[in-house]
N, C-alpha and C positions, 0 to 999 in steps of 0.2 A: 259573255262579257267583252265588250270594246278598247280598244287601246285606251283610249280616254280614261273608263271607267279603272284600267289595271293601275295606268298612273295613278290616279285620284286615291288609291287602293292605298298605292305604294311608293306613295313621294317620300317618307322617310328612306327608303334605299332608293331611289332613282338618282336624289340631289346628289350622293357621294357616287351612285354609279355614270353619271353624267360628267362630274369633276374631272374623274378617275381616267375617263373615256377620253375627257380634250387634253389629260395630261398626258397621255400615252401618244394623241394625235402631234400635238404642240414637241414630245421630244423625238419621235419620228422624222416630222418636217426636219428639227434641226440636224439629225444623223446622216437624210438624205441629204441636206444641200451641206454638211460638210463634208462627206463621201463624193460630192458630184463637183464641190472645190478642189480635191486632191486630182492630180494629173495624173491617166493612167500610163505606167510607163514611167515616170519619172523618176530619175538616179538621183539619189543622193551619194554614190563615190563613182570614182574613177580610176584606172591604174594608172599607178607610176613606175618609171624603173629610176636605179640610180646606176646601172652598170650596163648600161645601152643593151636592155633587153635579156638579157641572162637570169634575171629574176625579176620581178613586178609585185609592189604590194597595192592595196584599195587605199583611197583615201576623199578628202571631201571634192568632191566634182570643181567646186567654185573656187579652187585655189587656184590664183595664173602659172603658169607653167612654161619654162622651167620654176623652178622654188630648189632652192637649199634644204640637202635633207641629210644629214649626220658629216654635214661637212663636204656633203658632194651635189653635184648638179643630180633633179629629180624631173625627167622629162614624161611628158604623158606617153601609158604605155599603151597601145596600140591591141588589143589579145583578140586572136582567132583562132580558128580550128577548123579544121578537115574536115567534115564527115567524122566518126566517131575516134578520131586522133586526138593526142594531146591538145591543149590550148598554147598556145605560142603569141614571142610578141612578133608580131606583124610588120610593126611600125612604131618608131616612135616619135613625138610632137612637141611643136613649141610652139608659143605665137611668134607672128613672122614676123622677125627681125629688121627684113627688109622693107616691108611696109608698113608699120611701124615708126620706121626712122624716117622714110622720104616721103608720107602722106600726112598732112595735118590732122586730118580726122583721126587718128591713133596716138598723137604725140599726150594729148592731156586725157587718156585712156588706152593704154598699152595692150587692157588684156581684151580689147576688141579688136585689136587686129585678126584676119585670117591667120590662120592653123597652117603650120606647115608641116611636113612626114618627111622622113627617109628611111629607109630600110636599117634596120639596127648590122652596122658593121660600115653602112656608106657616108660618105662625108655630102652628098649631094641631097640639099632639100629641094622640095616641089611642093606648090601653093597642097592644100588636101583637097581643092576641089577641081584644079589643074589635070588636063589631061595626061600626065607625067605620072600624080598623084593618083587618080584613083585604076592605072595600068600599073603602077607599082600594089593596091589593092587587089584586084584581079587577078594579079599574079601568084599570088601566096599558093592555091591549091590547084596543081595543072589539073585539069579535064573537067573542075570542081567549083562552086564557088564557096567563098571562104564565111564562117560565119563567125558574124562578133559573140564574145564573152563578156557578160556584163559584168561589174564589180556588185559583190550583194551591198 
């Protein structure tokens, strides 16, 4: 017996196993391309601290930073680690103040300014992508390099 002949046999179950077959294919398609829309990698929080560093909770990535948070400045926290050491904060961030104030491009969009860090305890910032900034990165684990902690 020939394909043909099986069909002809058995078109009452073909018609539903045909259906059955493009519905499986049809929610497929759309599982892969919404799985291949989501970005791999991509956060949804970020640390903050409110006590420059001494502690850090997660919160939404997109908030601008610094943000008020139980009445105190909540500046992005910075978390790294050693090699298999505690997680610490590193660094903590703001958008830059200073470019921000003296460049147009940031005055009617504040939270597009560059990022700027300083060491949780020093009062000196540096752009984060400044050679100041990413040697105060560098710095964090002597002989090591430091690795980020992401917020789940």
């Amino acid at each position: 017996m020939g394909v043909r002949e099986s069909i002809e046999k058995n078109k009452v179950w073909m018609i539903p196993a045909f259906l059955g077959l493009g519905a499986i294919a049809i929610i497929a398609s759309l599982w892969t391309t919404h799985a291949a829309n989501q970005q791999p990698g991509t956060m949804a929080k970020a640390y903050y601290t409110v006590d420059d560093g001494k502690t850090y909770f997660a919160d939404d990535i997109n908030k601008d930073f610094p943000f008020t948070q139980d009445g105190k400045q909540a500046f992005r926290a910075y978390v790294y680690q050693c090699g298999s050491g505690k997680p610490f904060v590193g660094a903590v961030g703001r958008r830059g103040k200073v470019a921000a104030a003296s460049d147009s491009r940031f005055k009617n969009d504040p939270s597009s300014a560059p990022i700027e860090i300083r060491k949780p305890g020093d009062d000196k910032w540096f752009a984060f992508t400044s050679p100041e900034g990413q040697m105060l990165i560098r710095s964090l684990c002597p002989g090591g390099v430091p690795e980020v902690v992401m917020a789940d």
